[in-house]
NUPABA-473035 format. One line per 10 residues: number of its first residue (from 1); for each residue x, y, z of C-alpha. Coordinates in nm, 4 decimals. Example, Ala and Ser with C-alpha at 12.3 -4.5 7.8 and 13.67 -1.06 7.14 Angstrom:
<romis>
1 = 1.2300 -0.4500 0.7800 ~ 1.3670 -0.1060 0.7140
</romis>
This chain:
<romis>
1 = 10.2987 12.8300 4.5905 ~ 10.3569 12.8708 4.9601 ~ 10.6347 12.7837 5.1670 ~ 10.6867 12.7325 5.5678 ~ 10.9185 12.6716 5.7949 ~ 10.9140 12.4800 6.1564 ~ 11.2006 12.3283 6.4342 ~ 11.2181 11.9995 6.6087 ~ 11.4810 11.8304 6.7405 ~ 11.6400 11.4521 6.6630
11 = 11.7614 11.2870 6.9235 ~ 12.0052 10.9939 6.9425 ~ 12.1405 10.8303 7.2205 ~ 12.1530 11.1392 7.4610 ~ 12.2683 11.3630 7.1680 ~ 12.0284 11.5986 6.9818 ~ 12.0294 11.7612 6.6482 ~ 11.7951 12.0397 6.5514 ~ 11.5765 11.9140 6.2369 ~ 11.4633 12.2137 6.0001
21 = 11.0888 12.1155 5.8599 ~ 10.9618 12.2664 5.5878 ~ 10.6180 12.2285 5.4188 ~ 10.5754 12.3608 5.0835 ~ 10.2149 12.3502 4.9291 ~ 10.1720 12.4116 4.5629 ~ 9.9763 12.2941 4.2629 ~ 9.9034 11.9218 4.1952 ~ 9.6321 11.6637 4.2915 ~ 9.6128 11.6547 4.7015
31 = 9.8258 11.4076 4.8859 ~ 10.1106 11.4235 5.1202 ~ 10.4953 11.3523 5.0145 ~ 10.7722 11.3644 5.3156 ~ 11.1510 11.3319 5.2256 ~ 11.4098 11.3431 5.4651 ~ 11.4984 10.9637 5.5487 ~ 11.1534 10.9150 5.8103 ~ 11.1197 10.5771 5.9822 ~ 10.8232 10.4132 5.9737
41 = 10.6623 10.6001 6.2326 ~ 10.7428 10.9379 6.1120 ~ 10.5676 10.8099 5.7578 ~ 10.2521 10.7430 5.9570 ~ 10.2451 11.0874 6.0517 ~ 10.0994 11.2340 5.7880 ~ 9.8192 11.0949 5.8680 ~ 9.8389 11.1754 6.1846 ~ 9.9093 11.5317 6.1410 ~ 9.6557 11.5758 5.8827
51 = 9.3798 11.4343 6.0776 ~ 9.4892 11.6582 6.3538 ~ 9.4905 11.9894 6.1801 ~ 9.1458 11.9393 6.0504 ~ 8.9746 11.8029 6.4016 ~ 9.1778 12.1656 6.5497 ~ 8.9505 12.4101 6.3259 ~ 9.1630 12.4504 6.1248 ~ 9.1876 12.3698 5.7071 ~ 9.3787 12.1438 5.5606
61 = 9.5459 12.2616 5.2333 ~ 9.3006 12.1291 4.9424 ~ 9.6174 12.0820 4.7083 ~ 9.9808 11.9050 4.7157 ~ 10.1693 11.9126 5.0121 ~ 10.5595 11.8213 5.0289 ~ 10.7227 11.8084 5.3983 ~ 11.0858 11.8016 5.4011 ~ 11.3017 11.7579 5.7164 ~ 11.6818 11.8270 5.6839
71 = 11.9552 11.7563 5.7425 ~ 11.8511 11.5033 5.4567 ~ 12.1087 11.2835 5.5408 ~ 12.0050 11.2431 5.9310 ~ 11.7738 10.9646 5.9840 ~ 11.4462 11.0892 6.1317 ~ 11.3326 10.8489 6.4364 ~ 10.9474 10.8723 6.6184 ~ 10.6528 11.0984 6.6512 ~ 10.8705 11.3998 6.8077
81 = 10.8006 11.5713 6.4704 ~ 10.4413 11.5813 6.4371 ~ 10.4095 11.9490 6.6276 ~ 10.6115 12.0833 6.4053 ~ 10.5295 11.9272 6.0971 ~ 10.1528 12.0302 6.1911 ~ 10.2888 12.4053 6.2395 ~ 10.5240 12.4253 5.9346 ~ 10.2314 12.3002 5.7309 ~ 9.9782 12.5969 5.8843
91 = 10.2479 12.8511 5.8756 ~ 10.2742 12.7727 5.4747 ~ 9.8540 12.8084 5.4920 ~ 9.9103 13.1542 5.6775 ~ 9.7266 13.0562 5.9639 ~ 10.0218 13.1159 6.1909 ~ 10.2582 13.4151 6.2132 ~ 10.5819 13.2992 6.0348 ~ 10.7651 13.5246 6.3240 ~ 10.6537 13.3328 6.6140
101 = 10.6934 12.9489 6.4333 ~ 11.0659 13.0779 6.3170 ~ 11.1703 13.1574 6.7134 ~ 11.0230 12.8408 6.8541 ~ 11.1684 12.4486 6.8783 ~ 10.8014 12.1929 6.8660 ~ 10.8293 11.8748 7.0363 ~ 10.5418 11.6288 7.0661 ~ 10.3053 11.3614 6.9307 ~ 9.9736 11.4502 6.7988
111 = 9.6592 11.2586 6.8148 ~ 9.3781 11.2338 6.5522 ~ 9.1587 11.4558 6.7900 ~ 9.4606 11.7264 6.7894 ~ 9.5953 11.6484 7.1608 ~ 9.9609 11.6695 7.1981 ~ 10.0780 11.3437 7.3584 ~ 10.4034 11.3014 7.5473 ~ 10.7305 11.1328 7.3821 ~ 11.1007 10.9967 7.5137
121 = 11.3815 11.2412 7.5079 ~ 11.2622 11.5714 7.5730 ~ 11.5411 11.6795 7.8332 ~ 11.8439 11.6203 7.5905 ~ 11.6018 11.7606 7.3273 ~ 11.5414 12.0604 7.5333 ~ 11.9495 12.0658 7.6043 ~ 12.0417 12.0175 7.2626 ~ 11.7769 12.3428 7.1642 ~ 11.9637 12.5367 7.4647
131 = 12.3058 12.4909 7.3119 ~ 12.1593 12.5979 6.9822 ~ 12.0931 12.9352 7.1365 ~ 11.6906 12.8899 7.0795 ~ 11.4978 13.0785 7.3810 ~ 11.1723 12.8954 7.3689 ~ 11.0231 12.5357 7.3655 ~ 10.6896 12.4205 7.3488 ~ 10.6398 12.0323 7.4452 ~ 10.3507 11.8431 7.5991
141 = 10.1891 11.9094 7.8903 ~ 10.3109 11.5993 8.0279 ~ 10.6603 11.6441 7.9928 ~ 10.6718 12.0281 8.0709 ~ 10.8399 11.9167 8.4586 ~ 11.1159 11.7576 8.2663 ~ 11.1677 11.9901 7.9939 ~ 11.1732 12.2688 8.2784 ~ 11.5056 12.1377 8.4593 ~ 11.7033 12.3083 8.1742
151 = 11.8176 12.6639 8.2732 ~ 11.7994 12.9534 8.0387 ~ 11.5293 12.9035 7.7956 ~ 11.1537 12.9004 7.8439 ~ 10.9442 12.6030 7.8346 ~ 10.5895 12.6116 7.7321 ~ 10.3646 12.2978 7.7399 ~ 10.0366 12.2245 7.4834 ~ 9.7788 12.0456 7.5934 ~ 9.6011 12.0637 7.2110
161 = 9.7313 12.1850 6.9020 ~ 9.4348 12.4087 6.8820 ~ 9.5753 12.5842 7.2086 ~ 9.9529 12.5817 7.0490 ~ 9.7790 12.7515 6.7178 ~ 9.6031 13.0583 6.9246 ~ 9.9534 13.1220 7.1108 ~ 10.1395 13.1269 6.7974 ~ 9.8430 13.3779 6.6881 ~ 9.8976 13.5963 7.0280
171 = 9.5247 13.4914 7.1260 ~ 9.5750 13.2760 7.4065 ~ 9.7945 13.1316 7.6686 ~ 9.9944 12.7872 7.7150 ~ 10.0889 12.6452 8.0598 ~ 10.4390 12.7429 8.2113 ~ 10.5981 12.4891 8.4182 ~ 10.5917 12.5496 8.8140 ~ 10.9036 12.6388 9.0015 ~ 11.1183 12.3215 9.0348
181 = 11.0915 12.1729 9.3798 ~ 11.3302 11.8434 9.4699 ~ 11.1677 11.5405 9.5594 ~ 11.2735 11.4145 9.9131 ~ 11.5565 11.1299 9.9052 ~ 11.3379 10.8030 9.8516 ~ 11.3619 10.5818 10.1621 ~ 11.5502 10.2449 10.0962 ~ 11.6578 9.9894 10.3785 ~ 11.8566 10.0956 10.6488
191 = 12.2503 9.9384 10.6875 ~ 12.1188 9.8175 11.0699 ~ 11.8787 9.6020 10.9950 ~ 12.1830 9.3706 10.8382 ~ 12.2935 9.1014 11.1004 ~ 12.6459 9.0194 11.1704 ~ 12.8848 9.0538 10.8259 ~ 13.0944 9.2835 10.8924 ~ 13.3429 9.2346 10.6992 ~ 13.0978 9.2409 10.4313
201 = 12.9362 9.5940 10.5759 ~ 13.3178 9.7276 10.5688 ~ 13.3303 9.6810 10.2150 ~ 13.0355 9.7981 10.1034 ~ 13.1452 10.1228 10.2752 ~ 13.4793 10.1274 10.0985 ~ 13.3274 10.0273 9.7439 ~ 13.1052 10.3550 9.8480 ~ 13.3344 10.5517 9.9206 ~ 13.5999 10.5448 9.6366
211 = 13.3668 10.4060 9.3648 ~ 13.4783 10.0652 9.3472 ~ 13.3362 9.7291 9.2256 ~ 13.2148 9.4672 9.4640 ~ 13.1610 9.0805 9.4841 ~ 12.9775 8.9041 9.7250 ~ 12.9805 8.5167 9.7453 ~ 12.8045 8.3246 9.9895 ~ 12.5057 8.0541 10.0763 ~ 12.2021 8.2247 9.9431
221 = 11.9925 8.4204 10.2443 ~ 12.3203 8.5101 10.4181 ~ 12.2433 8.8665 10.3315 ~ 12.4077 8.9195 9.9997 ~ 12.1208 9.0985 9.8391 ~ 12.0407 9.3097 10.1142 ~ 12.3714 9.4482 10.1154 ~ 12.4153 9.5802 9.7383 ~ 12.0096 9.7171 9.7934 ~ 12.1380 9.9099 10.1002
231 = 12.4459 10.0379 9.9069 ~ 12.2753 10.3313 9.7139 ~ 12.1920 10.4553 10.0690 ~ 12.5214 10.5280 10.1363 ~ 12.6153 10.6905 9.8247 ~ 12.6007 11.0444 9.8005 ~ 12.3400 11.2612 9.6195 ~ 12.4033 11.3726 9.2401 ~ 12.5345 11.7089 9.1486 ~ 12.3332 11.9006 8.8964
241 = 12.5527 11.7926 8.6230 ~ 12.5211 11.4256 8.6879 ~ 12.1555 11.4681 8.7836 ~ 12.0754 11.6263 8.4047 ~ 12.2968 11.3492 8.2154 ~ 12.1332 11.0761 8.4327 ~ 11.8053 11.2072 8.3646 ~ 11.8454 11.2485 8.0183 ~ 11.9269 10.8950 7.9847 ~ 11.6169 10.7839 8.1927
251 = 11.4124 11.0113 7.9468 ~ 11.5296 10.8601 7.6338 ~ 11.4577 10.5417 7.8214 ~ 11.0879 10.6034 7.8913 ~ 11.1519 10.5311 8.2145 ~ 11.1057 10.8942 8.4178 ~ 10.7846 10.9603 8.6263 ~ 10.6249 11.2790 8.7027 ~ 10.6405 11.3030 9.0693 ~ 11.0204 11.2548 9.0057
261 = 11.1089 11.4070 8.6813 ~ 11.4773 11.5044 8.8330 ~ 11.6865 11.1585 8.9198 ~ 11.9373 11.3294 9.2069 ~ 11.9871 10.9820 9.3873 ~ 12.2288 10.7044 9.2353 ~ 12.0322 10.4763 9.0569 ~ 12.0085 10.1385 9.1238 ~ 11.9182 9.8816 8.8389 ~ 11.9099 9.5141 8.8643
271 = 11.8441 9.3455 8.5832 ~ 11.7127 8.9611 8.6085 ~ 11.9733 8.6805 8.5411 ~ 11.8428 8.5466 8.2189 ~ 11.8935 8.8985 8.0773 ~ 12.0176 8.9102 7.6533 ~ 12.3114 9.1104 7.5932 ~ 12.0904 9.3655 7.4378 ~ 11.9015 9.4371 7.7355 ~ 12.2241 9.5113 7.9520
281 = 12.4161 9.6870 7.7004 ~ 12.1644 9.8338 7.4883 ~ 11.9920 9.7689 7.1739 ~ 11.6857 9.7617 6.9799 ~ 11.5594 9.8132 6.6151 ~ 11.6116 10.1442 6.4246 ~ 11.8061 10.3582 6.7095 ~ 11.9303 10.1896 7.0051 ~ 11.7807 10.2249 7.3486 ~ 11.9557 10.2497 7.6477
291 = 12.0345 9.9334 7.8623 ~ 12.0415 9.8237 8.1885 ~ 12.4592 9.9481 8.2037 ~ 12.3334 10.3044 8.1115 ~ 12.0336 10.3314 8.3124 ~ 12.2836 10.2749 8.6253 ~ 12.5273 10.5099 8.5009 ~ 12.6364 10.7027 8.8357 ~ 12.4517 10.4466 9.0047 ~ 12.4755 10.0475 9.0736
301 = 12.4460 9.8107 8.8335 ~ 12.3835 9.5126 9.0858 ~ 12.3790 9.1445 8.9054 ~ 12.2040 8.8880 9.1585 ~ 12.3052 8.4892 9.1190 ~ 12.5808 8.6100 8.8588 ~ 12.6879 8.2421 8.7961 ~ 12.3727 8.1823 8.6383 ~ 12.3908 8.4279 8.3567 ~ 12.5150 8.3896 8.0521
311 = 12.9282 8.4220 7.9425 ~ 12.8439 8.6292 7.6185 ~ 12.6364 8.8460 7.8922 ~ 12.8874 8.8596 8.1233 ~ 13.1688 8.9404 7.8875 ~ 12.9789 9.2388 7.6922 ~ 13.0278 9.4020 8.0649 ~ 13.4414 9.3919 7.9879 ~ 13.3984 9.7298 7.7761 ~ 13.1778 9.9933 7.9720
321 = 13.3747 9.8596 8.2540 ~ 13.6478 10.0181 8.1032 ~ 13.5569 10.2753 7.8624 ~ 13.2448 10.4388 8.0951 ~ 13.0660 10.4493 7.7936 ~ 12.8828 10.2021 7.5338 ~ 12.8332 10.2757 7.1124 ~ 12.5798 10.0449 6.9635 ~ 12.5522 10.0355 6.6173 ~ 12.1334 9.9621 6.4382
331 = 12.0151 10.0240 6.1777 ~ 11.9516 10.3984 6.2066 ~ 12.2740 10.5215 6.3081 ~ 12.5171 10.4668 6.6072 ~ 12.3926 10.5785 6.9947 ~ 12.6822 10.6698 7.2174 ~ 12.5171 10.6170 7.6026 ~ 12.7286 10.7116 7.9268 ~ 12.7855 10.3796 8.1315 ~ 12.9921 10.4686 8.4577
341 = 12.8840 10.2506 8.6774 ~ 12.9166 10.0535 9.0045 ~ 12.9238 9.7003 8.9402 ~ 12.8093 9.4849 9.2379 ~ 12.8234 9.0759 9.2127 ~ 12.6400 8.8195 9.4199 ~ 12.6711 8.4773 9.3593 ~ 12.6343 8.1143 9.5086 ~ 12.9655 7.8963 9.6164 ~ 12.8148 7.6212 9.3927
351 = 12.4715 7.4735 9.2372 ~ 12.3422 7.3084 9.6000 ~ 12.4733 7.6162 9.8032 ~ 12.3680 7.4626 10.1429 ~ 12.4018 7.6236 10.4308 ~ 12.7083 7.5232 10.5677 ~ 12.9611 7.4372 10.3112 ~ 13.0607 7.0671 10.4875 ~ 12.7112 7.0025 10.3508 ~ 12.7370 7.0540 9.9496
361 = 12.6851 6.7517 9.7444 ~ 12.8634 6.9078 9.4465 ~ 13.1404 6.7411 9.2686 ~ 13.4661 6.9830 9.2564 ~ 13.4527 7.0200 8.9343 ~ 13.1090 7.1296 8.9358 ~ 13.2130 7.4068 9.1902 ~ 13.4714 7.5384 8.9692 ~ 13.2916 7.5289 8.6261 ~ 12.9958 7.7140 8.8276
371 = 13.1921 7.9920 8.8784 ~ 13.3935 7.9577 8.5775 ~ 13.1761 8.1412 8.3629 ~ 13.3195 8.4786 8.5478 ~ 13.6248 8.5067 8.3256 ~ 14.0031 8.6348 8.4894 ~ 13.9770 8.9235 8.2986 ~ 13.5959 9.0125 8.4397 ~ 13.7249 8.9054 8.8033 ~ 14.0473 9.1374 8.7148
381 = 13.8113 9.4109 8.7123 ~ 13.6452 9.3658 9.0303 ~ 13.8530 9.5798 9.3067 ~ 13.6777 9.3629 9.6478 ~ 13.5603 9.0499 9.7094 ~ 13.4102 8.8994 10.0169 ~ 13.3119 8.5424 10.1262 ~ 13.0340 8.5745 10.3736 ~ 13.0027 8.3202 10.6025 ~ 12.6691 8.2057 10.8060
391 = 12.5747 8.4459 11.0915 ~ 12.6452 8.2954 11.4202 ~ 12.3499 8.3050 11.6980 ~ 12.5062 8.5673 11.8948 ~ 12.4868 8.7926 11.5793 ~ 12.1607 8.7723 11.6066 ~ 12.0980 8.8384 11.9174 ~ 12.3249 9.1083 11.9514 ~ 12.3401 9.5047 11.9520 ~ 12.2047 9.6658 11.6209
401 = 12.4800 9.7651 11.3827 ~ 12.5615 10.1387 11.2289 ~ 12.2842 10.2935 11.0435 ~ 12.3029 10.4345 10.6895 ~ 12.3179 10.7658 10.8419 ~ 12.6279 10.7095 11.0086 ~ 12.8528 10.5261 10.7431 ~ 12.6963 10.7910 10.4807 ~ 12.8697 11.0920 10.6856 ~ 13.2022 10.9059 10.6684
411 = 13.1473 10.7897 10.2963 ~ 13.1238 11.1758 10.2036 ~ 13.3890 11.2841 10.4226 ~ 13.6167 11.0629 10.1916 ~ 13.4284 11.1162 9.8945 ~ 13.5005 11.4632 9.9748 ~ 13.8530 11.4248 10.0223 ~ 13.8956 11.2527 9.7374 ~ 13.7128 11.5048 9.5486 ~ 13.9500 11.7791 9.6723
421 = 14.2788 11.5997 9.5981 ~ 14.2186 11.5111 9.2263 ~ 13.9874 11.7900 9.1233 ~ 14.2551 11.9666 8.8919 ~ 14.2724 11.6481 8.6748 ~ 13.9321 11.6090 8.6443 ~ 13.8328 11.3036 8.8152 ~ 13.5933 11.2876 9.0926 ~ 13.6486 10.9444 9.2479 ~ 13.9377 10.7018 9.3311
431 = 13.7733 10.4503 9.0531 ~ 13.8485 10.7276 8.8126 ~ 14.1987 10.7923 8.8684 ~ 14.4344 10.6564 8.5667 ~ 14.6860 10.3445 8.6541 ~ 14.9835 10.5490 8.4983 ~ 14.8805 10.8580 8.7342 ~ 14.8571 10.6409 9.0355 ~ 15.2188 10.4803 8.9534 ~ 15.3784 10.8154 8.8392
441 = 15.2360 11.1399 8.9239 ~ 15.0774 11.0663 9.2628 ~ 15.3457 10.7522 9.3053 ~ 15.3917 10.6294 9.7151 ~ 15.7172 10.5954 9.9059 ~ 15.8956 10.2179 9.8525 ~ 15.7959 10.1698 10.1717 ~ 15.4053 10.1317 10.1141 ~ 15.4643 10.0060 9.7625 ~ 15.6081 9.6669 9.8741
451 = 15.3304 9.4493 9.9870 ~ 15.2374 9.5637 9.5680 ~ 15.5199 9.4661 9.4478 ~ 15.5307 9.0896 9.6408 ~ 15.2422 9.0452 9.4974 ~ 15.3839 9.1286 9.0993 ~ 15.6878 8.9179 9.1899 ~ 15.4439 8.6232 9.3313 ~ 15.1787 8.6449 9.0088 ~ 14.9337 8.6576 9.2625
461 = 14.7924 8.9726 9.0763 ~ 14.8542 9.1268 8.7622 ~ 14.9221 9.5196 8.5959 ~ 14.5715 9.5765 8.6107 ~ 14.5068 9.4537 8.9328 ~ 14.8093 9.6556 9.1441 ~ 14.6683 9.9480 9.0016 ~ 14.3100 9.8579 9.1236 ~ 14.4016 9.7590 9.4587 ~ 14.6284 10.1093 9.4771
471 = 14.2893 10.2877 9.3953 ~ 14.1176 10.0801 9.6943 ~ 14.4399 10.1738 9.9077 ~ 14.3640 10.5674 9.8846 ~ 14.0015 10.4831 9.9556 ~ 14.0937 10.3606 10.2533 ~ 14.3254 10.6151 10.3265 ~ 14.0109 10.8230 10.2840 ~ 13.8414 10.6962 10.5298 ~ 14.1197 10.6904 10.7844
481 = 14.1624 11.0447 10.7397 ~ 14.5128 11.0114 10.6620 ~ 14.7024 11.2345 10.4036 ~ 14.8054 10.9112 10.1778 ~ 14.8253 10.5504 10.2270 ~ 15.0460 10.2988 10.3829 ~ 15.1935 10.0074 10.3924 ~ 14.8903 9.8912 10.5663 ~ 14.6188 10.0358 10.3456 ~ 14.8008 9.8926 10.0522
491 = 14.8279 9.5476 10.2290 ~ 14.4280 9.5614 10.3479 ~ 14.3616 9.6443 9.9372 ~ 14.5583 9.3020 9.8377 ~ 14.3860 9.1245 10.1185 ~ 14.0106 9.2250 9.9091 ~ 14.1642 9.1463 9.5915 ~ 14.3130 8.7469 9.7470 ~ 14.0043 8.5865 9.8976 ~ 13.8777 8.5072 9.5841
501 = 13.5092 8.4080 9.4965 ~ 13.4451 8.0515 9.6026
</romis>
């Protein structure tokens, strides 16, 4: 009877948990049990694995073989486990040193022919074996770039497991990742080649600058569009804890590339208006997959012709809005997925959206129940909103406006300021800063407070909204370079929050 140990990780959501696999092979008729709650395709594996071992050279045991993965309890998800189920099974056959399996975390699918084939998740795998204290990884060749942005514990990638079985044996080497290099900033639209709007331009330079959400109404190619794909230009560049939780999101996603295995910019994801609920919040059979609120997290989530989705998908928004954050129950467990976000609207006045509004054919009450389906409590939520109007001929043939160079310097200078002023409390942003902190802590004089507190006394916004429209008021304090706002700033925050959307 011979027993041997391996270590994987599970991953869920962007958490990990290292998985202990054990193979123990002892007397009966041959076969393969596994125990440990596997899914489907971690059943399949044994066949996998088995077919594997033997195309590698080496022997597969000629007697009963039981593989257990523990925690018991934890459900077991995908083909991360095959390298080390392969590995605990040949360390029970003595083909591998039991020393060098014990100090090493396997991650990676195995083909019949033995090749290791990438898989989702190995950065927070990688993380999750980092803050385990384990020193060294081995993962697939293909993935070695992103297993490699994780400080502080070597990465090794396997091409075959015939290759992974002579290192374990000291008889060969396995690739080590290069030296990490950053990919240059991805080139996007400039800010100049937008005619006219600029109102529209100023507050996509504010919602930049503090964080905030943005709505855009307006006849459809007024520039709408071009505006929220020009916004990530603007935004500043991730810091390496940011970059590491974005990317580990993406990874778990399937949606990283190897020329850019590192996301540093602010994503931008815009999902297509006849997207389900699950696809925007996340979802999925067995363990949930991200969605499209989580692949923008530190990014923009930008929603094009917003009137014509769905109010169930609309309203699902109401919560990471809030919370930052999504927990979606399946069937294997619950995945918790970071969704801070920047939320950027765009929608038509109404169904015929002509041109020039003295034009539309719609009945009133077709205007309002067009936009209707954005609920008060979404629009609550939204800190600016602009109605663009048609660009006039001399727009167009005037002088070029600012370039995304330009309103990017003064976007960090107030992100920067910003940054400075609440970075005892922990927030990073003015979107970030609590409502009771705003009206307490870091309250303004009377003075400045007033065109607020009209606006209370009038109903023409509620709790939630004066504490939005204060956040917008430091932002553009922020970028006026002035120590706190005024009356002014707070009265230019009311005036986004009052045009409303049609």
């Amino acid at each position: 009877m011979a027993l041997g140990r391996a270590w994987s990780v599970a991953v869920s959501g962007i958490d990990g948990q290292v998985v202990e696999i054990e193979a123990d092979i002892g007397r009966g008729l041959p076969g393969v049990t596994m125990v440990g709650l596997p899914d489907t395709a971690l059943q399949e594996s044994r066949d996998r694995v088995r077919a594997a071992v033997s195309n590698s050279g080496a022997k597969w045991p000629d007697s009963k073989v039981v593989l257990a993965l523990s925690p018991a309890t934890l459900p077991k998800v995908g083909s991360v486990y095959d390298l080390g189920l392969a590995c605990a099974v040949l360390d029970a056959a003595d083909v591998v040193p039991t020393e060098a399996v014990s100090r090493t975390v396997l991650l990676g699918e195995l083909a019949l022919d033995g090749r290791v084939r990438p898989v989702r998740g190995v950065l927070p795998a990688v993380l999750t074996a980092k803050k385990h204290g384990w020193s060294r990884v081995v993962v697939p060749t293909a993935t070695m770039t992103e297993a490699a942005l994780v400080d502080g514990i070597d990465v090794y990638g396997a091409e075959t497991l015939r290759e992974l079985v002579l290192w374990l044996q000291g008889d060969g080497p396995l690739e080590r990742p290069d030296p990490r290099a950053l990919p240059p900033r991805a080139v996007r639209g400039d800010l100049s080649e937008v005619v006219g709007q600029h109102e529209a331009r100023r507050a996509i330079e504010v919602a930049a600058a503090g964080a905030h959400h943005l709505m855009l109404t307006g006849p459809p190619g007024i520039g709408k569009t071009m505006l929220a794909q020009r916004l990530p230009g603007i935004l500043p560049d991730l810091d390496e804890s940011h970059a590491l939780e974005v990317t580990a999101i993406h990874s778990v996603a399937g949606t990283l590339t190897s020329d850019r295995p590192l996301v540093t910019e602010p994503p931008f994801i815009a999902p297509h208006h006849t997207a389900s609920v699950s696809s925007l919040i996340g979802g999925g059979t067995g363990m949930a997959k991200p969605g499209a609120v989580s692949r923008a997290h530190r990014g923009v989530l930008f929603l094009d012709e917003v009137a014509e989705m769905g109010t169930k998908t609309l309203e699902a928004l109401r919560t990471p809005l809030e919370d930052g954050e999504v927990r979606i129950a399946r069937r294997d467990g619950v995945a918790r997925y970071p969704a801070r976000f920047q939320l950027i609207l765009a929608a038509n006045p109404c169904p015929c959206a002509p041109p020039r509004d003295a034009d539309c054919v719609c009945a009133p009450t077709a205007r309002r129940r067009y936009l209707g389906r954005l609920s008060g409590p979404l629009l609550d939520r939204v800190d600016l909103r602009v109605r663009m109007q048609a660009v006039a001929t001399s727009a167009l043939m005037g002088e070029t406006g600012e370039s995304t160079d330009d309103v990017r310097a003064r976007v960090a200078r107030a992100r920067a300021a910003a940054r400075e002023r609440w970075a005892e409390h922990g927030w990073a942003t003015n979107a970030e800063v609590p409502g009771p902190a705003l009206r307490q802590k870091f309250r303004l004089p009377r003075a400045a407070l007033e065109p607020v507190e009209w606006a209370l006394r009038k109903g023409a916004i509620t709790a939630r909204g004066a504490d939005r429209a204060l956040r917008v008021a430091w932002t553009l304090s922020d970028l006026d370079g002035s120590d706190s706002p005024s009356a002014t700033h707070v009265a230019a925050a009311l005036d986004f929050r009052d045009r409303g959307v049609a």
